[in-house]
C-alpha positions as CSV (number, residue, x, y, z in Angstrom):
1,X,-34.2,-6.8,-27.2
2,X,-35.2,-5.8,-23.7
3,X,-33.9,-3.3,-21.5
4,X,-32.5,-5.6,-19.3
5,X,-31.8,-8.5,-21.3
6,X,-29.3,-5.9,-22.7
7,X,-28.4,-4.6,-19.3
8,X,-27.5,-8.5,-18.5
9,X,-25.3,-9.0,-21.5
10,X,-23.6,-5.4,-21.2
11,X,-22.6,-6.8,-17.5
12,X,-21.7,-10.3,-18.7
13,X,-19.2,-9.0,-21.6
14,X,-17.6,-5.7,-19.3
15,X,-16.8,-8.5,-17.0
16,X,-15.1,-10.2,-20.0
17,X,-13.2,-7.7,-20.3
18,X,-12.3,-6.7,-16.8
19,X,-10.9,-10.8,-16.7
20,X,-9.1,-10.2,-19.9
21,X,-7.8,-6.2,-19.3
22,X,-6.1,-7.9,-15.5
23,X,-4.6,-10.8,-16.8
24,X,-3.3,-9.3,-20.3
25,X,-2.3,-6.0,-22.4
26,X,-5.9,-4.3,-23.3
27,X,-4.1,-4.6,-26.7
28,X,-4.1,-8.4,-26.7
29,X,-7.8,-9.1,-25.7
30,X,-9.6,-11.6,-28.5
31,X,-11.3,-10.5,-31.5
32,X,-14.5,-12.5,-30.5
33,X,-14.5,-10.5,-27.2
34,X,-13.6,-7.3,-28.8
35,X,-16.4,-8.2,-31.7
36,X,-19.1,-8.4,-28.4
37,X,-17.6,-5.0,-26.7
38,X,-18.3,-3.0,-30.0
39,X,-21.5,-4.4,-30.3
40,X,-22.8,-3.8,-26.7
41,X,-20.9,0.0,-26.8
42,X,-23.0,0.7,-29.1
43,X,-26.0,0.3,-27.2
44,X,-26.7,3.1,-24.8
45,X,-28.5,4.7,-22.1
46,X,-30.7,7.8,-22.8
47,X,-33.5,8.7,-20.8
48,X,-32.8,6.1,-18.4
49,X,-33.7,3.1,-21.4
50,X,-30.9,1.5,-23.6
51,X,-31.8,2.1,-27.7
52,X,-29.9,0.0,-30.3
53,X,-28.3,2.4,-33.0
54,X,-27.3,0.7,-35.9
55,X,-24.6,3.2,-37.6
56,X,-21.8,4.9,-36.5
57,X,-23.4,8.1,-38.0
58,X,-26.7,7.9,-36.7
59,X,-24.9,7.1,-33.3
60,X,-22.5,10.6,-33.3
61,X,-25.1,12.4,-34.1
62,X,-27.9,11.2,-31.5
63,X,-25.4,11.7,-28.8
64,X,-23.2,14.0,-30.0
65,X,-20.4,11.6,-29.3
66,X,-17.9,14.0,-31.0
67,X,-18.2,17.1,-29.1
68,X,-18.5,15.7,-25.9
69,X,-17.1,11.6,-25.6
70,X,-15.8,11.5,-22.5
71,X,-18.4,12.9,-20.3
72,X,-21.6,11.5,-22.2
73,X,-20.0,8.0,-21.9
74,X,-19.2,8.6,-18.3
75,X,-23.1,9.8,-17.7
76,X,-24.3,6.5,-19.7
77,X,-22.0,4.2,-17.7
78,X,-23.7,5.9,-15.1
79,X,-27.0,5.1,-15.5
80,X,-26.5,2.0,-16.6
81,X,-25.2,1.5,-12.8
82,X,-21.9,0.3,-13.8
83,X,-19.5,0.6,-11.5
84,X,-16.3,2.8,-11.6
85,X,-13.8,0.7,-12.2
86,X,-16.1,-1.1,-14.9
87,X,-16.4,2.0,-16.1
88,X,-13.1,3.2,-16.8
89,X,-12.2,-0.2,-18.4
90,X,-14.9,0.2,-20.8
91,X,-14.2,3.7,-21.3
92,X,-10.4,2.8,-22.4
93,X,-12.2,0.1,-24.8
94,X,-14.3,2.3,-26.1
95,X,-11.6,4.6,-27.1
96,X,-9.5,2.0,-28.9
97,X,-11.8,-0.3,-30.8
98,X,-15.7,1.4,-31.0
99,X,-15.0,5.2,-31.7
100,X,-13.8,6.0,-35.1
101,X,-11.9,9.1,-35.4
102,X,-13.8,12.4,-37.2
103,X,-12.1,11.9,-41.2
104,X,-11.7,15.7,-40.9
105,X,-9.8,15.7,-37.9
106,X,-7.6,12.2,-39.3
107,X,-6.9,14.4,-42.6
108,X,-5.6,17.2,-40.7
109,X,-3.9,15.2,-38.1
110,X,-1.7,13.1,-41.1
111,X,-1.2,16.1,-42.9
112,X,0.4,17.7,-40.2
113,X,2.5,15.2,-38.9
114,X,4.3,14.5,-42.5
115,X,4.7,18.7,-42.5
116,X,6.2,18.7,-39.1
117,X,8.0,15.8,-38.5
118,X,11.6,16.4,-40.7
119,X,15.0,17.6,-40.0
120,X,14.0,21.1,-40.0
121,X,12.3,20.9,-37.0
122,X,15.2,20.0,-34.8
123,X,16.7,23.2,-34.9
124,X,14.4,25.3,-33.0
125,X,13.2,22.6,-30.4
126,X,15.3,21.4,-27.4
127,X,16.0,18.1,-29.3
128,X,18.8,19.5,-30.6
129,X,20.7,19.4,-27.8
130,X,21.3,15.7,-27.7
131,X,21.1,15.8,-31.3
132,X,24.8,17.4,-30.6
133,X,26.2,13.6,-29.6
134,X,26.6,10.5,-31.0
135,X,27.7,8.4,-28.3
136,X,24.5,6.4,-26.2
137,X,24.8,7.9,-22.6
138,X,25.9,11.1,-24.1
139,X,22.4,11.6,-25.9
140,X,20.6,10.3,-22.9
141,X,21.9,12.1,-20.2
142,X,21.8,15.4,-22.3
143,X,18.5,14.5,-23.8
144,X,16.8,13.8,-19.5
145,X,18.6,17.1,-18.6
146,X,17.2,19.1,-21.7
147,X,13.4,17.5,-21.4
148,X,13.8,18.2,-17.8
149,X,13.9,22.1,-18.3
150,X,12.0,21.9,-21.6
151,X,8.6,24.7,-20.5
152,X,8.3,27.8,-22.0
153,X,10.1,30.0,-24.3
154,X,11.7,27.7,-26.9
155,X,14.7,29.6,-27.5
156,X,15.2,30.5,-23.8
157,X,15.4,27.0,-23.2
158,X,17.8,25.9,-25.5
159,X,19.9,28.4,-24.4
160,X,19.8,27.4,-21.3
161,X,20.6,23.7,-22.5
162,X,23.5,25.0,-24.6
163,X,24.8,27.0,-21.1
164,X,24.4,23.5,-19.0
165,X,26.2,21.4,-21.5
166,X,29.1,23.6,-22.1
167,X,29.5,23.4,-18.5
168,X,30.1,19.9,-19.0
169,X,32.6,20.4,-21.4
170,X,30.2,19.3,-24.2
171,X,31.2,15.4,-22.4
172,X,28.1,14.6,-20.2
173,X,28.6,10.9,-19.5
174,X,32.1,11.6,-18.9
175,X,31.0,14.9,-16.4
176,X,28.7,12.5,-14.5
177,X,31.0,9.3,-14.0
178,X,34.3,11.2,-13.3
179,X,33.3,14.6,-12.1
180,X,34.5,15.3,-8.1
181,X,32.9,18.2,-6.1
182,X,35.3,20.5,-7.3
183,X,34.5,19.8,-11.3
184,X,30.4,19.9,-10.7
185,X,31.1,23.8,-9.2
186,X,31.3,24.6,-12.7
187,X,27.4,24.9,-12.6
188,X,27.3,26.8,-9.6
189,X,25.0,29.8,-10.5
190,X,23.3,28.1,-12.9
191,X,19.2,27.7,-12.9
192,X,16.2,28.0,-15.6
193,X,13.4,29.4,-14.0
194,X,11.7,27.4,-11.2
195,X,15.0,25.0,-11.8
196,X,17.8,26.2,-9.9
197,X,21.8,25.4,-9.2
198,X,20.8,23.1,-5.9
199,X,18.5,21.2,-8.4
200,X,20.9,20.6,-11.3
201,X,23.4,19.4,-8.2
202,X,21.2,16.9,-6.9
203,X,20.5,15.8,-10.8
204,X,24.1,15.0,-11.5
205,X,24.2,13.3,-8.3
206,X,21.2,10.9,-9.0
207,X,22.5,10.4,-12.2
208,X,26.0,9.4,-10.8
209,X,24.5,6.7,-9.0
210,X,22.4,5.9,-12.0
211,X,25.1,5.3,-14.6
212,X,27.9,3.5,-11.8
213,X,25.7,1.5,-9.6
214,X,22.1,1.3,-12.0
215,X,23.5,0.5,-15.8
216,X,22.4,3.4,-16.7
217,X,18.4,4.8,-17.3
218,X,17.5,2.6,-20.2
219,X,17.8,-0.6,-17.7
220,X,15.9,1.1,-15.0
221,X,13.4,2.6,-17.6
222,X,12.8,-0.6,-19.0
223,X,12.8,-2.9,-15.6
224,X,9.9,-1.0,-15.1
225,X,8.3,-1.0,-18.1
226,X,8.6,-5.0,-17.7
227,X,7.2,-4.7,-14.3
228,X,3.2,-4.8,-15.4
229,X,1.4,-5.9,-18.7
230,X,-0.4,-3.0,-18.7
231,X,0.5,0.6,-17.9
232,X,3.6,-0.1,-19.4
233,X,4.9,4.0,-19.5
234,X,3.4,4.9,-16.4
235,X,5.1,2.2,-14.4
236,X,8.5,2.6,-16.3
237,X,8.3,6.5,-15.6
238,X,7.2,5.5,-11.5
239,X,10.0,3.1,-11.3
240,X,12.6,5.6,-12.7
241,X,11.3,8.2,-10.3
242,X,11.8,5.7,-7.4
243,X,15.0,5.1,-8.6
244,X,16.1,8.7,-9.4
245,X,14.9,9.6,-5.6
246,X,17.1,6.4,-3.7
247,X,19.5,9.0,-2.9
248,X,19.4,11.5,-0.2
249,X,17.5,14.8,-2.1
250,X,16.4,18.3,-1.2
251,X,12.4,17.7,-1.4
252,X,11.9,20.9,-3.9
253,X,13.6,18.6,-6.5
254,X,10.8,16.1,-6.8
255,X,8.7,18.7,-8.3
256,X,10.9,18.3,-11.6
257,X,10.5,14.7,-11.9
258,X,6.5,14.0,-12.7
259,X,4.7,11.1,-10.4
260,X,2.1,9.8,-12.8
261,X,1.0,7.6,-10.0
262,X,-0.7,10.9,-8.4
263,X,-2.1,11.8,-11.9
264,X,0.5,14.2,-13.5
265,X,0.7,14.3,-17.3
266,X,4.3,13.6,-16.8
267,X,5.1,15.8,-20.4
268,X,9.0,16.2,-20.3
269,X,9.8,12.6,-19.6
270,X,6.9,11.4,-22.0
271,X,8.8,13.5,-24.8
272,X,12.1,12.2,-23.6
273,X,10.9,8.9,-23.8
274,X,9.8,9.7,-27.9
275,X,13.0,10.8,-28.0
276,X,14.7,7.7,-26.9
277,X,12.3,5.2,-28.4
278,X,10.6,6.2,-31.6
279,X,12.5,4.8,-34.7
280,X,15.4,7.7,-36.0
281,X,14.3,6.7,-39.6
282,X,12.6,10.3,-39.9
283,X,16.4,11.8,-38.1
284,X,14.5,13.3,-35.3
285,X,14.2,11.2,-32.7
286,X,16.7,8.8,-31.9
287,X,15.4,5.2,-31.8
288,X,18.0,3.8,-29.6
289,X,16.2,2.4,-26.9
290,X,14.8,-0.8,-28.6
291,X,13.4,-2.7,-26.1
292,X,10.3,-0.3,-25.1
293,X,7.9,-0.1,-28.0
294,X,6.4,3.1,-29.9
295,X,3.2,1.2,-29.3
296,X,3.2,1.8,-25.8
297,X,4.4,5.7,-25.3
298,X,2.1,8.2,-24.0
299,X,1.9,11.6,-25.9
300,X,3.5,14.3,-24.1
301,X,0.6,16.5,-22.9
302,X,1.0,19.9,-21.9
303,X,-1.2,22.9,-22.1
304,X,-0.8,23.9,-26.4
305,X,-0.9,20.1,-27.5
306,X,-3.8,19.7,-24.9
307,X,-5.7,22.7,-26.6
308,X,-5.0,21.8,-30.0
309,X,-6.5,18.2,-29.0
310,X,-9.6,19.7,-27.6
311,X,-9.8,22.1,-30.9
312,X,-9.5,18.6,-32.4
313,X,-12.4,16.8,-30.8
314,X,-9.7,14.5,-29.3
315,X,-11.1,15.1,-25.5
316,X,-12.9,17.2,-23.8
317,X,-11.4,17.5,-19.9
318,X,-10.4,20.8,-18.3
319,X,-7.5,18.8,-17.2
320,X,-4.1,18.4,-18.8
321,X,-3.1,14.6,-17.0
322,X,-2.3,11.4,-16.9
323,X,-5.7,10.0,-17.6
324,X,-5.7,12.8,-20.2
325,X,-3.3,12.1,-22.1
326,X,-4.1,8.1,-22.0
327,X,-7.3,9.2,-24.1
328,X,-5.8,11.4,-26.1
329,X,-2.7,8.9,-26.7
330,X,-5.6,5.9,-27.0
331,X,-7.5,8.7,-29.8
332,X,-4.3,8.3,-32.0
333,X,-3.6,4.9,-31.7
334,X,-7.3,4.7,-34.1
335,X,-4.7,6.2,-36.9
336,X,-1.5,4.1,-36.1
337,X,-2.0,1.7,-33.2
338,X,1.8,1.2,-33.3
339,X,3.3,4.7,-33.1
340,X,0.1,6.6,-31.9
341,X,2.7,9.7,-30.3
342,X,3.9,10.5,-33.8
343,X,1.3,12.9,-33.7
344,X,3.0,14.8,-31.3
345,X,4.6,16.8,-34.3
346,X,0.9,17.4,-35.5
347,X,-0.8,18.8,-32.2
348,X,2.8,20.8,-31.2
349,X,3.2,21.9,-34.6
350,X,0.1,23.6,-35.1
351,X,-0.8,25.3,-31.6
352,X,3.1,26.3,-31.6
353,X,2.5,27.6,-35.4
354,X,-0.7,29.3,-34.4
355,X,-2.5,27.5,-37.2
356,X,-6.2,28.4,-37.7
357,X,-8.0,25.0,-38.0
């Protein structure tokens, strides 16, 4: 096959897709499409002329696909003159259906995840807070507040958490629907770090209007998770900021509520969202929100699950962000397409562990 007969079929099936990826989830796109995009991946540019490989193996290892993915796809998609856009669509495709997953890297990845993911591990993480409640808006409101402040020293946080609910009178819900000015003074002094007492007022003030005038953040989560077929999370988390911001705010508050339109890995509400979503049937996480699927969540990617995913083979960027963690989150989905961020305990669990790979 020529050059450029292969050039002319690359183009006709990455506009396939780019017909199919606008109009439906990249999840949903036909096998006799996705057959043609595996087929066509896997012939590439080098030295400016496309060469057919016929194994997996052969193709790794002539490329050095597992070291660098990212990047080497990126300077094929190049050369092959491929626009941008086309680009990044195939790129997404080639991380779901053409790339098979280093069986070292799956092993360790499994193994982890089964060690990590138990009761035992709610102790010592910030989960525990809502963990504390058993009533819906209770475990939501203190489950945003705790992901909100959830960077850096794990204990220092949760104390932190343990100091803001008590303030509360261990009754969230009921401190944010009830509470008059004099009743929210009870956190005057209080901050963690960069967060600080005119930031935790404005909070309860945005979730005021969230829980008596909204129906509460599941709605709004999930109006904008209905909003697109694709991009699910990252227009549920833009909605929600939208949302959270309708109210007149200080503007050093936005910087505690990620934008994942302008690229931010958007960590703390990505873990609050496992929290919420992913099935309790391990007691961890809660499960309670049951109208966003597992399927769809983005791993929450910060700098030691970001290093432990490089360690991994799982990416290769500098940059811990949203396009990041899409190709991290689309690596995992190769081991369980419908609950790709269970991982999470894996690539947490080891870098916070210190684990020697």
């Amino acid at each position: 096959m020529s050059g450029k007969s292969v050039h002319n079929k690359f183009e006709v099936t990455l506009n396939t897709c780019m017909f199919y990826s606008h109009n439906i989830s990249i999840h949903h796109v036909t096998y006799q499409y996705l057959s043609q995009i595996i087929i066509f991946v896997k012939t590439i540019v080098i030295s400016e002329k496309f060469v057919s490989l016929h194994s997996e193996n052969r193709f790794r290892s002539s490329v050095g696909l597992e070291q660098q993915p990212s990047k080497l796809w990126v300077a094929r998609s190049s050369r092959a003159g491929i626009t941008n856009q086309k680009a990044v669509i195939q790129r997404q495709l080639f991380a779901f259906y053409a790339v098979t997953m280093n069986p070292e890297t799956a092993t360790i990845l499994e193994k982890y995840q089964k060690y990590f993911e138990n009761p035992e591990f709610i102790e010592n993480d910030p989960i525990s807070i809502p963990h504390k409640f058993s009533k819906k808006e209770d475990i939501e409101i203190a489950g945003f507040l705790s992901a909100t402040i959830a960077w850096g020293n794990r204990k220092a946080i949760i104390n932190s958490c343990n100091n803001m609910i008590e303030r509360m009178d261990y009754a969230p819900y009921d401190f944010i629907i009830n509470a008059n000015n004099r009743d929210i003074s009870v956190l005057n002094g209080f901050y963690y770090r960069t967060f600080q007492e005119c930031d935790i007022f404005y909070f309860i003030q945005s979730l005021s209007n969230i829980y008596r005038n909204r129906a509460g953040m599941e709605e709004i989560f999930l109006k904008g998770y209905n909003s697109s077929d694709t991009d699910k999370i990252k227009h549920a988390i833009s909605y929600f900021r939208e949302v959270f911001f309708e109210t007149e705010f200080p503007q050093r508050v936005t910087k505690h509520v990620a934008n994942p339109m302008k690229g931010a890995a958007a960590k703390r509400i990505n873990m609050f969202l496992r929290w919420m979503v992913r099935s309790n049937d391990k007691g961890i996480d809660f499960g309670i929100w049951k109208n966003i699927s597992p399927a769809d969540l983005i791993i929450p990617l910060d700098v030691h699950v970001g290093n432990t995913a490089r360690e991994l083979g799982l990416f290769n960027s500098n940059a811990n962000n949203w396009n990041a963690a899409e190709i991290v989150t689309n690596e995992l989905k190769t081991l369980d397409n419908n609950d790709p961020v269970k991982y999470d305990f894996a690539l947490f669990g080891i870098s916070n562990s210190k684990i020697i790979l």
